[in-house]
Biopython code that builds the backbone (N, CA, C, O; Angstrom):
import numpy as np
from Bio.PDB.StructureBuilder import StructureBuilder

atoms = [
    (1, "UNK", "N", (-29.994, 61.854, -3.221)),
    (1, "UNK", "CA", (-30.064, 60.572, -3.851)),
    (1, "UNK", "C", (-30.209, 60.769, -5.344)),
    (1, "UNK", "O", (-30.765, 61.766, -5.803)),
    (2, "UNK", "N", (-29.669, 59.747, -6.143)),
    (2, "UNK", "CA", (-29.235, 60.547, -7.616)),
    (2, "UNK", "C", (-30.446, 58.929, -8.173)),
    (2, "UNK", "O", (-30.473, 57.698, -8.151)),
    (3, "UNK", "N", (-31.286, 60.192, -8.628)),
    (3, "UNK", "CA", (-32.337, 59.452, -9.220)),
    (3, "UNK", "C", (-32.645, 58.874, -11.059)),
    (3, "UNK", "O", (-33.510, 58.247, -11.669)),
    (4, "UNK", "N", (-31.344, 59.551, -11.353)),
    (4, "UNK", "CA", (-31.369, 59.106, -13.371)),
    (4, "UNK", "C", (-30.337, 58.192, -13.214)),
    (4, "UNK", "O", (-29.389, 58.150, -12.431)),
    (5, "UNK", "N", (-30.729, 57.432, -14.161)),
    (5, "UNK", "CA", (-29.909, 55.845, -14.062)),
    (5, "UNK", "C", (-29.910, 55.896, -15.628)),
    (5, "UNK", "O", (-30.866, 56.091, -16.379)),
    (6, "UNK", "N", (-28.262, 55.614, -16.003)),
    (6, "UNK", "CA", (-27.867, 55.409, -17.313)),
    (6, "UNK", "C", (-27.736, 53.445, -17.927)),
    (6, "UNK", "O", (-27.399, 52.313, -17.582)),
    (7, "UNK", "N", (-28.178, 54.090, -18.791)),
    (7, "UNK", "CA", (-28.413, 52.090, -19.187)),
    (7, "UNK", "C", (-27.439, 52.242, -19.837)),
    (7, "UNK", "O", (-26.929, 53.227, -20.372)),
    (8, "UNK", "N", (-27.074, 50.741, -19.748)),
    (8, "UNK", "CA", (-25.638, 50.428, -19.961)),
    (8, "UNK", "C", (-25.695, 49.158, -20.891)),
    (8, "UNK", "O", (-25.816, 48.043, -20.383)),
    (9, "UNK", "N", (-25.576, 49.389, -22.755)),
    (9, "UNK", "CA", (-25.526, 48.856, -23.718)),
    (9, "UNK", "C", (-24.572, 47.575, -23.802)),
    (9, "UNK", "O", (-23.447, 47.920, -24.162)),
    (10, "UNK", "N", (-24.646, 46.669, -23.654)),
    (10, "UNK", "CA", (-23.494, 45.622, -23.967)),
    (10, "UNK", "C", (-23.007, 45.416, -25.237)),
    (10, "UNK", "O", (-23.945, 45.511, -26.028)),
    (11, "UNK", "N", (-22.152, 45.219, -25.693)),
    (11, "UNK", "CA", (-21.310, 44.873, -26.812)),
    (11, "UNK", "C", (-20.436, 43.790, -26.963)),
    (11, "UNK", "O", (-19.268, 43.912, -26.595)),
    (12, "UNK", "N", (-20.908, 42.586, -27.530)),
    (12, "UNK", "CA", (-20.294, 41.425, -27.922)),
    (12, "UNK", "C", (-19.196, 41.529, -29.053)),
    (12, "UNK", "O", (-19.317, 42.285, -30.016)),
    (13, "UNK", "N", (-18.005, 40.616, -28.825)),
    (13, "UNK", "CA", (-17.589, 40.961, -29.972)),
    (13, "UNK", "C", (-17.672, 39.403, -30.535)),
    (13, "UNK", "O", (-18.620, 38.681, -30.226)),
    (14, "UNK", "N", (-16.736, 39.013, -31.276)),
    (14, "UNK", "CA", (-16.681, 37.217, -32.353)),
    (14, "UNK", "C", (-16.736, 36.541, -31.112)),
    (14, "UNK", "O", (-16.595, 37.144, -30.048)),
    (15, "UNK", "N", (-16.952, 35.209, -31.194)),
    (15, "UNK", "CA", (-16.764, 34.351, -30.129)),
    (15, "UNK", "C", (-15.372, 33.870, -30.264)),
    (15, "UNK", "O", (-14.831, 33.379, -31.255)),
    (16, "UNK", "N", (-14.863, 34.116, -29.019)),
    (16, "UNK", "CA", (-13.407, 33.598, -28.762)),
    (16, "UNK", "C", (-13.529, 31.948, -28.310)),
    (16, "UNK", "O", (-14.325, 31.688, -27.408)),
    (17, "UNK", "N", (-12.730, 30.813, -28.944)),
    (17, "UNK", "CA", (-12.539, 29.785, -28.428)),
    (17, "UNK", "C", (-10.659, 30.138, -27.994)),
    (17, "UNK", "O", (-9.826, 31.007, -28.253)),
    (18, "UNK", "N", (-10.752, 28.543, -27.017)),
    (18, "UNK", "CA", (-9.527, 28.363, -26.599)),
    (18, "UNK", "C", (-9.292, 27.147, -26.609)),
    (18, "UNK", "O", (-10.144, 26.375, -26.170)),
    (19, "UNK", "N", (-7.797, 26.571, -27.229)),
    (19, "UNK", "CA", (-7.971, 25.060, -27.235)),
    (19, "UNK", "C", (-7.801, 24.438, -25.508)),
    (19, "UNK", "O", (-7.203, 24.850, -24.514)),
    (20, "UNK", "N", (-8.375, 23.654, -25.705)),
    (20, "UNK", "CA", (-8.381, 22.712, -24.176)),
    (20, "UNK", "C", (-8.039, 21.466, -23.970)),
    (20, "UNK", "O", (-8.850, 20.629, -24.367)),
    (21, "UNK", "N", (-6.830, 20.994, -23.338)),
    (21, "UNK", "CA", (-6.352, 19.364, -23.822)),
    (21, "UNK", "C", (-7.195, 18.879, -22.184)),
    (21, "UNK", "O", (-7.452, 19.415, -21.107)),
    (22, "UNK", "N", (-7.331, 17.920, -22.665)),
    (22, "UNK", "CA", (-8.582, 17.122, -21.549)),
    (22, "UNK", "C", (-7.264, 16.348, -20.507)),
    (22, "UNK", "O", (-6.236, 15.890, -21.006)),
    (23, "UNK", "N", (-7.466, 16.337, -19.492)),
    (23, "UNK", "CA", (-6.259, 15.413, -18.516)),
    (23, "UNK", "C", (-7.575, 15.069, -17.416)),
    (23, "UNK", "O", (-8.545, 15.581, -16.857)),
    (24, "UNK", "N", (-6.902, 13.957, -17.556)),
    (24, "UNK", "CA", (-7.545, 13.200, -16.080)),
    (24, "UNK", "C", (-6.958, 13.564, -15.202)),
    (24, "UNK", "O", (-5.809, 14.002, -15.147)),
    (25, "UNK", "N", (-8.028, 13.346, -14.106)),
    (25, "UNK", "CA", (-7.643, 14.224, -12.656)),
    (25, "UNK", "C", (-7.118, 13.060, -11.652)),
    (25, "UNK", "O", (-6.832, 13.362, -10.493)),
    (26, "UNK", "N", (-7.012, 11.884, -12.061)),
    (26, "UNK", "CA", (-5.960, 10.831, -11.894)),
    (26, "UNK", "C", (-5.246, 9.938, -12.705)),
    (26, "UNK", "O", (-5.813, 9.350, -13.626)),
    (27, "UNK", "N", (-3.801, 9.743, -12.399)),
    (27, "UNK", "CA", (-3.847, 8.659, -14.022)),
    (27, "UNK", "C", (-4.209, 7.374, -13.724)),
    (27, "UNK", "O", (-4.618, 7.081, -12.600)),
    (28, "UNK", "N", (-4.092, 6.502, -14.688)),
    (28, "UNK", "CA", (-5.400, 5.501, -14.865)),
    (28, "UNK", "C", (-4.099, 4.088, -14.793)),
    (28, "UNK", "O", (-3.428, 3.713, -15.754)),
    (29, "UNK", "N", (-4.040, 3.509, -13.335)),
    (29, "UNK", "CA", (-3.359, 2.789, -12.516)),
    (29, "UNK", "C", (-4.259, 1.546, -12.647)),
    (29, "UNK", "O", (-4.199, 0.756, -11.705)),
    (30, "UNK", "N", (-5.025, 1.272, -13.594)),
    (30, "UNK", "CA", (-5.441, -0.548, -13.873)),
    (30, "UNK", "C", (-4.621, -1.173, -14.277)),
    (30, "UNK", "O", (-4.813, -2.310, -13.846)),
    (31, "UNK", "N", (-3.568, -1.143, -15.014)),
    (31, "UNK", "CA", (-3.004, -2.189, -15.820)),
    (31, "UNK", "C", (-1.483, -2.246, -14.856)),
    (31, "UNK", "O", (-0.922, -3.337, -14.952)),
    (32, "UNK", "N", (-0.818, -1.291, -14.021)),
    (32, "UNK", "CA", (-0.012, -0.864, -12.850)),
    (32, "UNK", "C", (-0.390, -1.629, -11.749)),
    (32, "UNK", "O", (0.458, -2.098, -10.989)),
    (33, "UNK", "N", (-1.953, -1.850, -11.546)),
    (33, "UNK", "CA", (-2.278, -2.347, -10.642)),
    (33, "UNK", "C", (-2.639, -4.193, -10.628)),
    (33, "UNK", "O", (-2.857, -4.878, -9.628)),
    (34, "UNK", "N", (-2.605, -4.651, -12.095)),
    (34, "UNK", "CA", (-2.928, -5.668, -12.605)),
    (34, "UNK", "C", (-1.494, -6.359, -12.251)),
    (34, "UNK", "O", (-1.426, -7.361, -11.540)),
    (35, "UNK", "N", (-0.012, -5.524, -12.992)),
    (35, "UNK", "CA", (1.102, -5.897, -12.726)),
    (35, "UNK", "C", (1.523, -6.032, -11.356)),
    (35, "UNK", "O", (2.404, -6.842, -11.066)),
    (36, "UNK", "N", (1.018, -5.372, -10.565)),
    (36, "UNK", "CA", (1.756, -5.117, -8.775)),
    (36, "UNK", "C", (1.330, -6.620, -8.670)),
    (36, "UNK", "O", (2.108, -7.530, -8.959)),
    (37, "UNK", "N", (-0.386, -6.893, -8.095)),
    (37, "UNK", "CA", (-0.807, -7.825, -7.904)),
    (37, "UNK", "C", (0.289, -9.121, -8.613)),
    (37, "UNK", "O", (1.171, -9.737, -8.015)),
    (38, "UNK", "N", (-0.089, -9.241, -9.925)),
    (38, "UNK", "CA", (0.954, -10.679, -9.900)),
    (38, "UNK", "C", (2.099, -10.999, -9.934)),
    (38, "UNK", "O", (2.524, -12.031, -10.454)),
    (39, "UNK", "N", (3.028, -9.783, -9.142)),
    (39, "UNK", "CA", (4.106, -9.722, -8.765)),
    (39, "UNK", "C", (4.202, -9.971, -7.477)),
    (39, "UNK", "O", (5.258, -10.454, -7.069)),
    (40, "UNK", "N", (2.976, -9.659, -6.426)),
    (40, "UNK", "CA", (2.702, -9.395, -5.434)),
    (40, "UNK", "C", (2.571, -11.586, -5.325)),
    (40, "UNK", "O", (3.279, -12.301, -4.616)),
    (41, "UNK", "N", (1.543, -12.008, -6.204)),
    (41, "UNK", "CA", (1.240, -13.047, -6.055)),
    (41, "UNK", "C", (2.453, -14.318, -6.409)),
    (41, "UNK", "O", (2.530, -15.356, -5.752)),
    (42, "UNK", "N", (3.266, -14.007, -7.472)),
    (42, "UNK", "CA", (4.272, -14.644, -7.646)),
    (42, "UNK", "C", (5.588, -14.635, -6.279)),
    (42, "UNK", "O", (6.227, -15.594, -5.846)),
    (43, "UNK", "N", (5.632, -13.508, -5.965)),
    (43, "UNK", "CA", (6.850, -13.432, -4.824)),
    (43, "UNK", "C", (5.907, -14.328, -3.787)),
    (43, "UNK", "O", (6.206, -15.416, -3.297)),
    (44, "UNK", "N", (4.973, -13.747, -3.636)),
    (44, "UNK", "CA", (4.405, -14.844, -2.505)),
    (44, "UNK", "C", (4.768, -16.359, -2.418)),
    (44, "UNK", "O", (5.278, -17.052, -1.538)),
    (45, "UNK", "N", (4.282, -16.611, -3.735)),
    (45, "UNK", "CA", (4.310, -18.258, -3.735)),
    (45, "UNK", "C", (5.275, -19.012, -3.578)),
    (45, "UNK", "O", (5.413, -20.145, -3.118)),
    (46, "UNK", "N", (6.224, -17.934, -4.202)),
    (46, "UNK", "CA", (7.547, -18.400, -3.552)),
    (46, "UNK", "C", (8.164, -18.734, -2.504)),
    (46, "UNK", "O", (8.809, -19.765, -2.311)),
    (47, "UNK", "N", (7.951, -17.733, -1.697)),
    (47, "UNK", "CA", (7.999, -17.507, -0.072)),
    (47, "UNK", "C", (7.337, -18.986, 0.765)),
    (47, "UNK", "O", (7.920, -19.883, 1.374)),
    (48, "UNK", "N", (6.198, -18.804, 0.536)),
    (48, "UNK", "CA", (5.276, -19.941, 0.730)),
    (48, "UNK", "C", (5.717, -21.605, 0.731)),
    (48, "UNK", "O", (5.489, -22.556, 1.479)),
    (49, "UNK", "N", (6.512, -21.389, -0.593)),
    (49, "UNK", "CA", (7.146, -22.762, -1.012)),
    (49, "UNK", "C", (8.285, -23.160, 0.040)),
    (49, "UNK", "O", (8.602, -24.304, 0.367)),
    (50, "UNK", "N", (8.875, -21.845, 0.533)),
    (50, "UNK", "CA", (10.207, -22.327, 0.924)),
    (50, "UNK", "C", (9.568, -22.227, 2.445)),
    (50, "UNK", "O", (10.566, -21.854, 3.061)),
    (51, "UNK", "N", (8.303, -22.352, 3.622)),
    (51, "UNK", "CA", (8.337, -22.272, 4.405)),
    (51, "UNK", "C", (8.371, -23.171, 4.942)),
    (51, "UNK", "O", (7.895, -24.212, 4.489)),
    (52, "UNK", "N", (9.135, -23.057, 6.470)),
    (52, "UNK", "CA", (9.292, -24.109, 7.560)),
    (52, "UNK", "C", (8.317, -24.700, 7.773)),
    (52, "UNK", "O", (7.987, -25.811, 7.358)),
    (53, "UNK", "N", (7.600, -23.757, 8.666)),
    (53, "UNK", "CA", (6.295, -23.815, 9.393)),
    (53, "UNK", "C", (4.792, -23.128, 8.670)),
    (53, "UNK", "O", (4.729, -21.958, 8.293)),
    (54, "UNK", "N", (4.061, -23.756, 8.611)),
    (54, "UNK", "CA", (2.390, -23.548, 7.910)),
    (54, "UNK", "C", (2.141, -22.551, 8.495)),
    (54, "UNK", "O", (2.017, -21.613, 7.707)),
    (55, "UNK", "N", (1.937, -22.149, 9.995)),
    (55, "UNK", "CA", (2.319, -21.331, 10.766)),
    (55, "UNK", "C", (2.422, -19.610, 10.492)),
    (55, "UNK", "O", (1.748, -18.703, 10.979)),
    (56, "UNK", "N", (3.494, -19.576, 9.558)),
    (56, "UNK", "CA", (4.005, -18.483, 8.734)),
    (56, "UNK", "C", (3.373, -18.084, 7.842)),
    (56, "UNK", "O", (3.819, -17.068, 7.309)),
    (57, "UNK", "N", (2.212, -18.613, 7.332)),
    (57, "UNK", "CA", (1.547, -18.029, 5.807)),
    (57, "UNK", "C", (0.830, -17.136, 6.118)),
    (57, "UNK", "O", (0.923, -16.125, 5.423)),
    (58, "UNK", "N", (0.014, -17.127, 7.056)),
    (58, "UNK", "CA", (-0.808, -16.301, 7.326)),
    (58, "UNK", "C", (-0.106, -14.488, 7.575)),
    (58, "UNK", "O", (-0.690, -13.476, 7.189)),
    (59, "UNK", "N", (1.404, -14.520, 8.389)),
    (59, "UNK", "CA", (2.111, -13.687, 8.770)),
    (59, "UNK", "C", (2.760, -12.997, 7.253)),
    (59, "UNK", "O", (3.053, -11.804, 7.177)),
    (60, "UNK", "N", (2.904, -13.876, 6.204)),
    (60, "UNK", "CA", (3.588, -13.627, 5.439)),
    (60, "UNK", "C", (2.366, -13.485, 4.549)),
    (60, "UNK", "O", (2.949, -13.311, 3.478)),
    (61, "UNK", "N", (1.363, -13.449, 4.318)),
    (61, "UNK", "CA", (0.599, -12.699, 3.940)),
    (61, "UNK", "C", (0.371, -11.291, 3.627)),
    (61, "UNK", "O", (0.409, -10.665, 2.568)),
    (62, "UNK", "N", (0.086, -10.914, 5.015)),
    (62, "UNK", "CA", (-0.077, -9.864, 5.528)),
    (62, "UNK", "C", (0.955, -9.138, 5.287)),
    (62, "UNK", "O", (0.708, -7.994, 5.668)),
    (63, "UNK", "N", (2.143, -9.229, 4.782)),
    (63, "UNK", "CA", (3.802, -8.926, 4.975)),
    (63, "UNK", "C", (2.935, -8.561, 3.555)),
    (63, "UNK", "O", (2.649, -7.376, 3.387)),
    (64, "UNK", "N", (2.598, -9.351, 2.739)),
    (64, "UNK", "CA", (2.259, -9.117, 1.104)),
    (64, "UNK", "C", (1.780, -7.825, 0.370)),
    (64, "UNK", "O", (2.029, -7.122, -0.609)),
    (65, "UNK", "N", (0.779, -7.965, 1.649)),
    (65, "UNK", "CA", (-0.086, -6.784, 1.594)),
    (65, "UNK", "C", (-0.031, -5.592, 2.040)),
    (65, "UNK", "O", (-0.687, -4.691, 1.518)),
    (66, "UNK", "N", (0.993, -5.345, 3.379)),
    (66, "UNK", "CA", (1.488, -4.181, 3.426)),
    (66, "UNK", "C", (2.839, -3.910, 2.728)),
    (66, "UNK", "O", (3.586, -3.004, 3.098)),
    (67, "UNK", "N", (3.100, -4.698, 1.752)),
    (67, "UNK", "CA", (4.330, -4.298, 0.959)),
    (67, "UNK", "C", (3.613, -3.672, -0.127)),
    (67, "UNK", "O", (3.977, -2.629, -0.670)),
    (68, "UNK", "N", (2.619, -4.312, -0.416)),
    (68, "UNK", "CA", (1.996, -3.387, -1.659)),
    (68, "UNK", "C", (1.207, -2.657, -1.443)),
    (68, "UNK", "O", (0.520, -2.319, -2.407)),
    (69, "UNK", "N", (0.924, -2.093, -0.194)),
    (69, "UNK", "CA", (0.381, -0.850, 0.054)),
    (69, "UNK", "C", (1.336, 0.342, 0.022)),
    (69, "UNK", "O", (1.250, 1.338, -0.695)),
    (70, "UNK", "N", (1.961, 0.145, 0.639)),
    (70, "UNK", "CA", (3.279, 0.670, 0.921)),
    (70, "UNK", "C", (4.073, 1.442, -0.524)),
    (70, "UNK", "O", (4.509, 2.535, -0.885)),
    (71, "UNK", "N", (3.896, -0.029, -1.039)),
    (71, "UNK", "CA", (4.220, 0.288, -2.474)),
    (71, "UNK", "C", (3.878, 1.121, -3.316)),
    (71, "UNK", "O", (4.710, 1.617, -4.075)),
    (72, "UNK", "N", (2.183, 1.545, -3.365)),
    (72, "UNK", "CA", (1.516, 2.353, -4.072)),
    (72, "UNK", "C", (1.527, 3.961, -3.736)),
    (72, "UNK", "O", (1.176, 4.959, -4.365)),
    (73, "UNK", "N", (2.039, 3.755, -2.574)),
    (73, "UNK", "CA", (2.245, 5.091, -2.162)),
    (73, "UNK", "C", (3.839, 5.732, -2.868)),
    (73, "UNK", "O", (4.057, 6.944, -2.864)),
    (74, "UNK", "N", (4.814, 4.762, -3.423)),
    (74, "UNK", "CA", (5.745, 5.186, -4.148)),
    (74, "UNK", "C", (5.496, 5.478, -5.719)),
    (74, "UNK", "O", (4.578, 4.879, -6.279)),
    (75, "UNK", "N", (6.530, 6.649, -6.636)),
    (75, "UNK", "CA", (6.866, 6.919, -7.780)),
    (75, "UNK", "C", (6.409, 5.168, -8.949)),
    (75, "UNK", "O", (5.909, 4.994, -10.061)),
    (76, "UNK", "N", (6.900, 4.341, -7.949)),
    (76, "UNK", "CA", (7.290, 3.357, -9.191)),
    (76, "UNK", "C", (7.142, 2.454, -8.050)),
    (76, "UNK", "O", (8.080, 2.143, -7.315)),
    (77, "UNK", "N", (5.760, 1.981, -7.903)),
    (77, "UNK", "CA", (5.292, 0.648, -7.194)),
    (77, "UNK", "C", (6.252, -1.153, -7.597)),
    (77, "UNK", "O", (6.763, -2.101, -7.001)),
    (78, "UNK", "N", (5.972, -0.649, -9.016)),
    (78, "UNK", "CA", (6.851, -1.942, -8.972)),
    (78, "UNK", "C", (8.238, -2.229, -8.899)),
    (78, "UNK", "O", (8.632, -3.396, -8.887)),
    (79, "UNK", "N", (9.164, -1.067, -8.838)),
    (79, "UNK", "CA", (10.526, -1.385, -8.421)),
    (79, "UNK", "C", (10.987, -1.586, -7.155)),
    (79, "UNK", "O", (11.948, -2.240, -6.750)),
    (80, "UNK", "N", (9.654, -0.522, -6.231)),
    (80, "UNK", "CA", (9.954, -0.880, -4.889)),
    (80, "UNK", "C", (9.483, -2.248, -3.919)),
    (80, "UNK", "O", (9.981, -2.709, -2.892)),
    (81, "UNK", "N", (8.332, -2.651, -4.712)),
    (81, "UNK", "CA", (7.788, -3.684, -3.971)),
    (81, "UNK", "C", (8.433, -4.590, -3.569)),
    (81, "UNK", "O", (8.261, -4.912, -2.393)),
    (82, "UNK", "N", (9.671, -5.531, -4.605)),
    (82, "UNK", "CA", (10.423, -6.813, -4.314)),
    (82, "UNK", "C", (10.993, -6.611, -2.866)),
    (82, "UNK", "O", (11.002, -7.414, -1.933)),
    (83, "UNK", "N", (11.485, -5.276, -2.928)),
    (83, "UNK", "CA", (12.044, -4.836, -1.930)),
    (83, "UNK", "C", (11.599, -4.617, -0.609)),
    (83, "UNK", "O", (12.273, -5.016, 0.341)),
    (84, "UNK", "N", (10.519, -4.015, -0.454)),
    (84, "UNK", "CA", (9.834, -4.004, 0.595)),
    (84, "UNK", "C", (8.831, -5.128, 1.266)),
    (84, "UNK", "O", (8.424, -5.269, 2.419)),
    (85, "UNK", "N", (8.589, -5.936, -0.062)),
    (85, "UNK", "CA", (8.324, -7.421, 0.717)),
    (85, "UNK", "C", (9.989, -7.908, 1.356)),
    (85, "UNK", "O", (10.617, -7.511, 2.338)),
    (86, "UNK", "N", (10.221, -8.646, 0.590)),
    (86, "UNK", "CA", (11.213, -8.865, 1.320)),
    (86, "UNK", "C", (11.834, -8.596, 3.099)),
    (86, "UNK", "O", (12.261, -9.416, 3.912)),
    (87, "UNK", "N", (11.700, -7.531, 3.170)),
    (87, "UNK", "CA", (11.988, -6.361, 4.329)),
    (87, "UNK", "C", (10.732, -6.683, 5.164)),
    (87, "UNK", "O", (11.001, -7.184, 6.256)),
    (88, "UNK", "N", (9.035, -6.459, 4.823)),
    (88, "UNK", "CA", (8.041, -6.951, 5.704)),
    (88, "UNK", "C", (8.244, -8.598, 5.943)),
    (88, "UNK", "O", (8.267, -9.090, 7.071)),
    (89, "UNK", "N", (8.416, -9.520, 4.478)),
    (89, "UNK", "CA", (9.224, -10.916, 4.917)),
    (89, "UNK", "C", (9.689, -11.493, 6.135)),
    (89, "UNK", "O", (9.545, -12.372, 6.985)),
    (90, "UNK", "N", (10.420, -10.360, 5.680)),
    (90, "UNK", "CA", (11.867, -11.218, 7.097)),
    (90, "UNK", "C", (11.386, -10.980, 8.531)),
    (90, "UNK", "O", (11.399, -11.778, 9.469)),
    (91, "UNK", "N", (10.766, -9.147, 8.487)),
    (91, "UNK", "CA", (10.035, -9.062, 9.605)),
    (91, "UNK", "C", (9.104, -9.749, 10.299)),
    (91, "UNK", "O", (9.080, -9.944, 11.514)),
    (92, "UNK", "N", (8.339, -10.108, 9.477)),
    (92, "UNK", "CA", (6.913, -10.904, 9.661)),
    (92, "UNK", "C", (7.499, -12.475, 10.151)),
    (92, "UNK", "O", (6.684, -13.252, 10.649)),
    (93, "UNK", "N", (8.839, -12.867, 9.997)),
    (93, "UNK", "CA", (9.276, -13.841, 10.659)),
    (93, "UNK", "C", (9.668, -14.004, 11.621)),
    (93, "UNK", "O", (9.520, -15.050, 12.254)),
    (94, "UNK", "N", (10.236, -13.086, 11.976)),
    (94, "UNK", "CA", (10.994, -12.673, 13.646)),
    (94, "UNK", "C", (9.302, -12.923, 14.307)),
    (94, "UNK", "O", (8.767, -13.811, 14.971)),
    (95, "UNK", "N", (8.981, -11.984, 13.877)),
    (95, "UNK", "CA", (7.992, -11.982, 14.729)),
    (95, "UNK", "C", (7.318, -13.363, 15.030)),
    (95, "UNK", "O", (7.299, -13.863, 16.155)),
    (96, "UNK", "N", (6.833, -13.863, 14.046)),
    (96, "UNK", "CA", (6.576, -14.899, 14.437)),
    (96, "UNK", "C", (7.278, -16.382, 15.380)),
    (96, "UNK", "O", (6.834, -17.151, 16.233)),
    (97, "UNK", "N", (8.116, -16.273, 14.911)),
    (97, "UNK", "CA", (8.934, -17.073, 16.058)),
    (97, "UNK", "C", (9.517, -16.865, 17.434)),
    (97, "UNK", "O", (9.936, -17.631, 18.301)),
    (98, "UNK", "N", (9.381, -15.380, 17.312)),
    (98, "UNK", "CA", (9.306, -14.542, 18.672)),
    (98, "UNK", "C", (8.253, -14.708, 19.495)),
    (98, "UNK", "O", (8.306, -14.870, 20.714)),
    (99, "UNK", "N", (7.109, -14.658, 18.679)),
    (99, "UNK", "CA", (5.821, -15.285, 19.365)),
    (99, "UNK", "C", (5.575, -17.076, 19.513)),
    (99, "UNK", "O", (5.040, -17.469, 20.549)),
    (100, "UNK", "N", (5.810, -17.667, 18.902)),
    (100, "UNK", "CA", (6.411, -18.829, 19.434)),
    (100, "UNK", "C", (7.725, -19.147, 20.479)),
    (100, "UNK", "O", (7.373, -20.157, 21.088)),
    (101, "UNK", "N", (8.757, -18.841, 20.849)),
    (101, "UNK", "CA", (9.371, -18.991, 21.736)),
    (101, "UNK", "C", (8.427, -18.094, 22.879)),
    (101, "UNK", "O", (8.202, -18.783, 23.874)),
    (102, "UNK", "N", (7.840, -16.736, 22.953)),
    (102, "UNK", "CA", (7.038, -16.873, 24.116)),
    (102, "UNK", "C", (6.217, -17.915, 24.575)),
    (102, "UNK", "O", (6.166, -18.451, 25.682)),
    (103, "UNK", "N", (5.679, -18.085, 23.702)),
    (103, "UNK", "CA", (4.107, -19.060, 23.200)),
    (103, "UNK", "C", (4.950, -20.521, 24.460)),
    (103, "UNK", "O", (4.502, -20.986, 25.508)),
    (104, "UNK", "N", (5.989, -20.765, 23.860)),
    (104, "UNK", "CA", (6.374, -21.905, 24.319)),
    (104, "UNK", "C", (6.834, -22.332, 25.747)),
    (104, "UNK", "O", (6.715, -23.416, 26.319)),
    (105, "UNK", "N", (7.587, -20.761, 26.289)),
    (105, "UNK", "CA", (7.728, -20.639, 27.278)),
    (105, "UNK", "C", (7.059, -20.371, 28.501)),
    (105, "UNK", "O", (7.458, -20.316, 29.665)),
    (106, "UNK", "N", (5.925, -20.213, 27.958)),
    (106, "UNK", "CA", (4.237, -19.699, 29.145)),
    (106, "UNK", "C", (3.608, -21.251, 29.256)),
    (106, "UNK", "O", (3.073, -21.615, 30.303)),
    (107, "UNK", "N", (3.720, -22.176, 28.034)),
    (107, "UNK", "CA", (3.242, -23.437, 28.284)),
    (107, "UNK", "C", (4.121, -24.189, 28.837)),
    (107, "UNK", "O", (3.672, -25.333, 28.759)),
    (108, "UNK", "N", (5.429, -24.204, 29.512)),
    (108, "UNK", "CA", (6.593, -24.659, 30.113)),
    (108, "UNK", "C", (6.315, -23.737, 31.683)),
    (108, "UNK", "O", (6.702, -24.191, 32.760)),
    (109, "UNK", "N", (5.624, -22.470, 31.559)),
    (109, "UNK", "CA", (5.934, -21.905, 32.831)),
    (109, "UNK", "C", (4.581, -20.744, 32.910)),
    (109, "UNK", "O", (4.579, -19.672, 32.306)),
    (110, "UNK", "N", (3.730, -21.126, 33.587)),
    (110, "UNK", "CA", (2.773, -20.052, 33.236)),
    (110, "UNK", "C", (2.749, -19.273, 33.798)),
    (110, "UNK", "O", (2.222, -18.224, 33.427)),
    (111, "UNK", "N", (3.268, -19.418, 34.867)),
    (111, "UNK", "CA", (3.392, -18.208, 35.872)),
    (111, "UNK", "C", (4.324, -17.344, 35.798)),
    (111, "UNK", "O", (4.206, -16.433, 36.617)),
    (112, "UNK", "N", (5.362, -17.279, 35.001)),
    (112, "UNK", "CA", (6.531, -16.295, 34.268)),
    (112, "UNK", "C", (6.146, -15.148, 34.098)),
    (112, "UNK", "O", (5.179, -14.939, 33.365)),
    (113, "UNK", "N", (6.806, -14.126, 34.731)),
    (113, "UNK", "CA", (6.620, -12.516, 34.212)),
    (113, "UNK", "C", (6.701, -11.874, 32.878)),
    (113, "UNK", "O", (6.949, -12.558, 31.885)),
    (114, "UNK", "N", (6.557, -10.936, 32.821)),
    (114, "UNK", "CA", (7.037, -10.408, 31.568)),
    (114, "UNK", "C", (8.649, -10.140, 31.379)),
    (114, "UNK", "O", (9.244, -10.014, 30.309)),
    (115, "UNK", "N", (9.140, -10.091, 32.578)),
    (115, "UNK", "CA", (10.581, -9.788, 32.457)),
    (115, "UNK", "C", (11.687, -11.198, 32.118)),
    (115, "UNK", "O", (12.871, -11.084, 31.800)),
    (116, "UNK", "N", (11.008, -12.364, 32.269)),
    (116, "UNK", "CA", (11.663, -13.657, 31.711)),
    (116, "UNK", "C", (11.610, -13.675, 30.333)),
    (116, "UNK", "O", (12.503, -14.276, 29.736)),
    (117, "UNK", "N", (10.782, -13.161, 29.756)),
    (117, "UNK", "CA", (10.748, -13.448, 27.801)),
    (117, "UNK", "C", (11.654, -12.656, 27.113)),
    (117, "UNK", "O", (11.693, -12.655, 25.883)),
    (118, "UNK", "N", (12.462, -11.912, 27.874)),
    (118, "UNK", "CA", (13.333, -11.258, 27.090)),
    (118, "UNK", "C", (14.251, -11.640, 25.924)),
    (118, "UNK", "O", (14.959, -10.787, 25.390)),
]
sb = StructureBuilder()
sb.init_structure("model")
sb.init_model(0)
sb.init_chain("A")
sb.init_seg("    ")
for serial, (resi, resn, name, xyz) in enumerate(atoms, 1):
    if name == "N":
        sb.init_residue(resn, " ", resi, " ")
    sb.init_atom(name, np.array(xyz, "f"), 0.0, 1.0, " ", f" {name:<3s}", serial, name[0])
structure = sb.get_structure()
């Protein structure tokens, strides 16, 4: 067992800096997110204006809101959104009147299978 132990002098030399540019570790989506929203809120109202049935707002809501979820998950939220409302839109209508013609046909026939609503 090696019992002499050499000390070991440190030597500093100048202090080295390094420049450092500061980045956020997300970019800063308030004013992106200010725009979605009243784009989000304007297409709505529109929609809204032109509906048949009262019925539909609630469906087309929801159409609103997963368009702009949807949305945020893209490059460029706001070019895609018009678009993808639209697309949840139209969907969110079928559906609904799909569920009304069932709706209508169980109160005409309650005892109907599932294989009549086709």
């Amino acid at each position: 067992m090696k019992t002499r132990r050499n000390k070991l002098r440190p030597r500093f030399g100048g202090e080295t800096r390094f420049p450092v540019a500061v980045v956020p570790p997300a970019p800063f989506r308030g004013v992106l997110e200010t725009q979605l929203e009243r784009l989000k809120d304007q297409l709505l109202q529109e929609s809204l204006r032109r509906l048949e049935t009262p019925e539909l707002s609630g469906p087309l809501r929801r159409a609103g809101n997963e368009a702009a979820a949807l949305a945020w998950t893209t490059a460029y939220p706001l070019l895609v959104f018009p678009e993808l409302f639209q697309e949840k839109a139209l969907a969110a209508r079928h559906y609904a009147l799909r569920q009304a013609k069932v709706a209508r046909r169980c109160r005409q026939n309650p005892f109907a299978t599932d294989a009549s609503f086709g």
